[in-house]
C-alpha positions in Angstrom: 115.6 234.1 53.9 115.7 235.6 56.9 112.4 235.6 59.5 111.4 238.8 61.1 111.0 238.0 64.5 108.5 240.8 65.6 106.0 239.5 62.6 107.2 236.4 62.0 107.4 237.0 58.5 109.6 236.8 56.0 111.7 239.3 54.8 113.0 239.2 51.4 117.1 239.9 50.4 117.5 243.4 49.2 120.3 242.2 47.0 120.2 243.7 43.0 119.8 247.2 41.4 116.6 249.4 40.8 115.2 250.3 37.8 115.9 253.6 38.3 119.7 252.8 39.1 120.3 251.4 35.6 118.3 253.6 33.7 120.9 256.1 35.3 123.9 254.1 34.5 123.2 253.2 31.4 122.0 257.5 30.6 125.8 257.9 32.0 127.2 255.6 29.4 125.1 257.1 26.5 126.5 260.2 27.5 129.9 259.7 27.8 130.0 258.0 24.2 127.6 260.9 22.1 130.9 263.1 23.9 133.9 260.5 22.7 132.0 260.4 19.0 131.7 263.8 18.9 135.2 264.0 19.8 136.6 261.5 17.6 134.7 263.0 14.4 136.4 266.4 15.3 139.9 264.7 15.6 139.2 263.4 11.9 138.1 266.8 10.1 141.2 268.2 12.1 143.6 265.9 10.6 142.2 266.2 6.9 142.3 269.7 7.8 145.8 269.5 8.5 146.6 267.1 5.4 144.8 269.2 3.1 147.0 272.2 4.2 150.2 270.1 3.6 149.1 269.3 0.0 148.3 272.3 -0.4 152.0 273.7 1.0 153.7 271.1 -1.4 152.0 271.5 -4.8 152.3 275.5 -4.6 155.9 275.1 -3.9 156.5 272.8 -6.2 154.7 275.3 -8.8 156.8 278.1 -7.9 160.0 275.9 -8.3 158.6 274.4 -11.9 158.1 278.5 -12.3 161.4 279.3 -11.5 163.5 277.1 -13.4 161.4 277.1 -16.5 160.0 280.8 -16.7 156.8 279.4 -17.0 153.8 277.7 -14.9 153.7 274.2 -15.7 150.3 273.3 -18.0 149.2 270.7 -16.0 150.0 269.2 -12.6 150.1 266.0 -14.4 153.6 267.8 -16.0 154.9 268.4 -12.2 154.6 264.9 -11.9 156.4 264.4 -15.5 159.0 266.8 -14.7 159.9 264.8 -10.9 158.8 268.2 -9.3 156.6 266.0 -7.0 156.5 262.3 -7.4 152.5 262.6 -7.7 149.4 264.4 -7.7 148.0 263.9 -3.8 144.7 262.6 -3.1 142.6 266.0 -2.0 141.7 264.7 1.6 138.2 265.6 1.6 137.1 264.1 -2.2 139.4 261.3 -1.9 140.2 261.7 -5.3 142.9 263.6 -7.3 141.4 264.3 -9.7 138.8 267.3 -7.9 141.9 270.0 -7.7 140.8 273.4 -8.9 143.0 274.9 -10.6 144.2 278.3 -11.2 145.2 279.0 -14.7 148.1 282.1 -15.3 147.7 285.1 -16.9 149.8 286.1 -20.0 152.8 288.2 -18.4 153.5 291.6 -20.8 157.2 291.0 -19.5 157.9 287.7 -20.7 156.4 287.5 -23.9 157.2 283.7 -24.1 155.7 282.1 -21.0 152.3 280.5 -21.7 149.2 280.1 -19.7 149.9 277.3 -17.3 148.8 276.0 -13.3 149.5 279.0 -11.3 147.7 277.9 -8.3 145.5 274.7 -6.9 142.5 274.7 -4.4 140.7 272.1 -3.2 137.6 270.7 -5.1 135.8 269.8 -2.0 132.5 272.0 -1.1 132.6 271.5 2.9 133.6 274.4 5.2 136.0 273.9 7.6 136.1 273.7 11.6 136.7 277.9 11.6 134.0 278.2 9.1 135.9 279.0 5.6 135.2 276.8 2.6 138.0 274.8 1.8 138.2 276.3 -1.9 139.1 279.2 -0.8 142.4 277.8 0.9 
């Protein structure tokens, strides 16, 4: 330690951080990762988001192809699977399961007296809302 020479006293090293300095710091870090957390749970719901919507795309196409080379919805979407219109039924992104799928069944078509009832369109089973604020069951 290093002597004052007016006093003749001691004066200690100033070397270290305050209180006050880490509670900063550390109010800095806490910060910064509520923001990354936030973020990172966005970048998830968008990419289920964006999965569900692919599903989605595929199993309605694949009913409109069952649709038109049969003349008829298929009754299941077990039977899209049967029939190699899709090699199986995908996970819904937000139920994890496959088996949640709502779906829609046909109507009987006065024109084509022979087509049955069958899946004419499939929402998701899941009862969150989305990042724009629409329910995914109504996708």
């Amino acid at each position: 330690m290093a002597r004052n020479t007016r006093t003749g006293n001691r004066v200690a090293d100033a070397s270290g951080f305050t209180l006050i300095e880490l509670l900063v710091v550390m109010m800095i870090i806490v910060i910064l990762a509520a923001t990354g957390l936030a973020l990172y749970q966005n970048s998830i719901k968008k990419a289920n988001e964006a999965a569900l919507r692919q599903d989605l795309f595929l199993m309605r196409e694949a009913l409109d192809q069952y649709y038109a080379d049969k003349n008829k919805y298929p009754p299941s979407l077990e039977a899209l699977v049967d029939e190699k219109y899709i090699r199986g039924v995908p996970k819904d992104p937000f139920t994890r399961s496959a088996e949640t799928w709502q779906i829609e069944m046909s109507e009987p078509e006065p024109g084509n007296p022979t087509a049955e009832p069958g899946v004419f369109n499939v929402k998701s089973g899941s009862t969150d809302t989305s990042i724009d604020g629409s329910a995914y069951s109504e996708w």
